[in-house]
N, C-alpha and C positions, 0 to 999 in steps of 0.2 A: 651098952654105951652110957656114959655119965654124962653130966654138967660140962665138964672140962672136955669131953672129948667135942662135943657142939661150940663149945667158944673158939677150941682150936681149931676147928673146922671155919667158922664165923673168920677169924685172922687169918685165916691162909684164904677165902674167898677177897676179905677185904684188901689185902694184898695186892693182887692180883691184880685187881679191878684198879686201884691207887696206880700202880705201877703201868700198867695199861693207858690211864688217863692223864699221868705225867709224860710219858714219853712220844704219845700223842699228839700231842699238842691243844685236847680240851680244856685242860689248867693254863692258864696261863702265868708263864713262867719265867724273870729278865735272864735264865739262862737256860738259852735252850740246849734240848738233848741231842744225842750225838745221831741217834736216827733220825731228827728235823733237820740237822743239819749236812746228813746224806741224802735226802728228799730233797734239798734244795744243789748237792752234785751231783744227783741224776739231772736236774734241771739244766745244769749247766754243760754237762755232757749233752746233753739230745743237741742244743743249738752248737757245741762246739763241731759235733759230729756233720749237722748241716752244711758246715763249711768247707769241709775237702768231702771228693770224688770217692777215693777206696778209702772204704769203710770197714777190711776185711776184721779188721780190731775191733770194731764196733758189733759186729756181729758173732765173732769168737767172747766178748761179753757175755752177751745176752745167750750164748749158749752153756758161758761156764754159770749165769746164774738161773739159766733151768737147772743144770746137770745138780745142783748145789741141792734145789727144793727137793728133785725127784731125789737124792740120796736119804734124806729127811723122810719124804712122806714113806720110802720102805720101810726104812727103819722104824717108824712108826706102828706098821703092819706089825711088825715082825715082834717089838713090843708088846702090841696087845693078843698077839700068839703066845706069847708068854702066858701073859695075866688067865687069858683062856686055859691055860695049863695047869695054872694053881687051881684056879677055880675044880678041874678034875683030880684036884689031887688035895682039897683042903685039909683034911684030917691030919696028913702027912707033912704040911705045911707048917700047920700049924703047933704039931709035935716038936719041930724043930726051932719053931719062934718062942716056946714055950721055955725051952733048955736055953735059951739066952735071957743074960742078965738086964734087968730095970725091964722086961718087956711084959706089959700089962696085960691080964687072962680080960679078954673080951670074951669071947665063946665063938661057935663056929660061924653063927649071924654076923657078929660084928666085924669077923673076918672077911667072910663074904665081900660086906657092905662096902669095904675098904677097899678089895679088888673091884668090884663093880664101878665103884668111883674112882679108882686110878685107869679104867677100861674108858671111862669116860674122857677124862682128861687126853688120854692118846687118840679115843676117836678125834677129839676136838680138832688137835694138833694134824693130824691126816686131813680132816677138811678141811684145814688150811692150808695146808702145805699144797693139797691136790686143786685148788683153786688158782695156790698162787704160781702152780708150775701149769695150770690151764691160761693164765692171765700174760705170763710172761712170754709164751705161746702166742698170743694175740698182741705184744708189743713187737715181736721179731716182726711179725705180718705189716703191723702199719710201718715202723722201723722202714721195712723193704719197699712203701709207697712214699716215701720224702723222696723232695725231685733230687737232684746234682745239684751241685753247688752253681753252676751257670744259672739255672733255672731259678731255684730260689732267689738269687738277686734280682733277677724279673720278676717275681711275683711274691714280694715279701708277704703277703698277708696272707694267700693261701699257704704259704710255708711254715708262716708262725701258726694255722687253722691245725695244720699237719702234724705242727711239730708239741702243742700244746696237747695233740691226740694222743700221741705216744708217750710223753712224759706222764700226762695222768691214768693211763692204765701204767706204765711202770714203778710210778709211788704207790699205786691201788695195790700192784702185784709184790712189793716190797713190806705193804702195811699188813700183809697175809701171808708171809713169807716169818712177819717179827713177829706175829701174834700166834704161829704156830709156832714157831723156836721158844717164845716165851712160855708155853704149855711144855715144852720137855722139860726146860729150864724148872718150873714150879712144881714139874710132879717128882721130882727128884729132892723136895722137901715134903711133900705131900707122901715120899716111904718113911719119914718120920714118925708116920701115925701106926707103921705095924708095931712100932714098939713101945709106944706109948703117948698120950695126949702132949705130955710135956716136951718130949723131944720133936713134935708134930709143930710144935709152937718154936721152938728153938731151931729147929730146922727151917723153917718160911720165915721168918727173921734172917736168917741170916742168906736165905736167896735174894731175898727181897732187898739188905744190903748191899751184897755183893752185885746186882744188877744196876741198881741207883751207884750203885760206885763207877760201873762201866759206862753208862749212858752219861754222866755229869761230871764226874771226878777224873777219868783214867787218862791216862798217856796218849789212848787213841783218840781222845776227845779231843785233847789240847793239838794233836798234829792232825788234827784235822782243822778245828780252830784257826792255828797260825796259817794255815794257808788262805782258806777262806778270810780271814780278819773278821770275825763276825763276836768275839766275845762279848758277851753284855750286849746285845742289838737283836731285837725280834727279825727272824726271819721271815720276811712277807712273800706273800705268792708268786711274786714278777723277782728278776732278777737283773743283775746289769748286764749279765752277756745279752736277754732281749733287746736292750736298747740298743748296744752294743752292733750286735745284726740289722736291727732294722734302720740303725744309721748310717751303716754300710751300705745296704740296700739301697737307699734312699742316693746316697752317692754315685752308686753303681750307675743305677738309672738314669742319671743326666749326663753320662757319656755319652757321644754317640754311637752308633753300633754301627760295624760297616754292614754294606747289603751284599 
């Protein structure tokens, strides 16, 4: 391995970590990414959900977004079943990476070293993914403890206690649901490096684009945006359907009840 295989290496780590921490929300940014501003329509979904009785939609959700992770963390496996297959088969791998053109002789180490770090990147992605369909698991659960919609207008504040439970393991289980998508997404620039340092750099470039273009720039941004109205405006942790419910509530309660 050379100079340039380690800087390439260095910018596709730094990448990563940039992209990780813009779409986060630890930069802060006057335009936020299109996954803070899905974090904040999960938020809006839990308390819209609080407000009618069948929820069968609401729970066909949360099953299509396990079924989603657990598709992910296979394929993950199944991935680094691969990599495990090169690795038994380097020699012949490598003959054939050799007969292709711009692809730089590292030797069998360097080949190795390459699989062993793409082996990584997919375990990463697996224990994420296997987290985040453990976590999503655990929002159906409390999900299934929010009272009726009767009940929560009688007891606003144990229902917001409730309903604030569920939404933050479901941003939790979404924030590890993106950070293991974003490990497929990067190692698919990270095969850049079987064929050389340059194309290593060229490739993470242009994921790394292509991703800042989805999260801030694309269509799904923007129609997500128009609905929400939030262009140009931090999103903060409370949102208006809360107030929204708990002035409802508050309402509610000064009716009388018959006996």
């Amino acid at each position: 391995m050379t100079n340039l295989d380690y800087c390439a290496l260095v910018l596709f780590g730094a990448s990563w970590l940039l992209f990780a921490s813009l779409t986060s929300g630890r930069i802060a940014l006057p335009r936020p990414s299109l996954t803070k501003v899905m974090s904040m329509r999960r938020r809006m979904w839990i308390y819209n959900a609080i407000k009618r009785d069948l929820r069968m939609i609401d729970t066909q959700i949360m099953a299509g977004l396990q079924n989603g992770t657990a598709f992910f963390a296979s394929t993950s496996i199944i991935a680094m079943g691969g990599c495990f297959a090169m690795l038994g088969a380097t020699d012949e791998v490598d003959a054939v990476l050799r007969d292709l053109p711009f692809v730089g002789v590292g030797g069998r180490v360097a080949f190795e070293f390459k699989v062993c770090g793409l082996i990584a990147i997919l375990g990463y992605s697996f224990f994420k993914f296997g987290w985040s369909y453990r976590l999503f698991n655990y929002c159906t659960i409390l999900f299934g403890c929010l009272p009726m919609a009767e009940e929560a207008r009688r007891n606003p504040e144990r229902t917001k206690r409730d309903a604030e439970a569920v939404i933050a393991i479901n941003i939790i289980a979404g924030m590890n649901f993106n950070a293991g998508l974003r490990a497929i997404f990067m190692s698919i620039g990270y095969l850049g490096w079987f064929l050389n340092a340059y194309m290593f750099m060229v490739m993470t470039v242009f994921i790394f684009s292509v991703l800042v273009h989805r999260q801030f720039f694309s269509s799904a941004r923007l129609a997500v945006m128009a609905q929400t109205e939030l262009d140009g405006a931090e999103i903060g942790v409370e949102s208006h359907e809360k107030d929204e419910f708990q002035g409802s509530a508050k309402q509610a309660s000064t009716l009388p009840h018959s006996s």
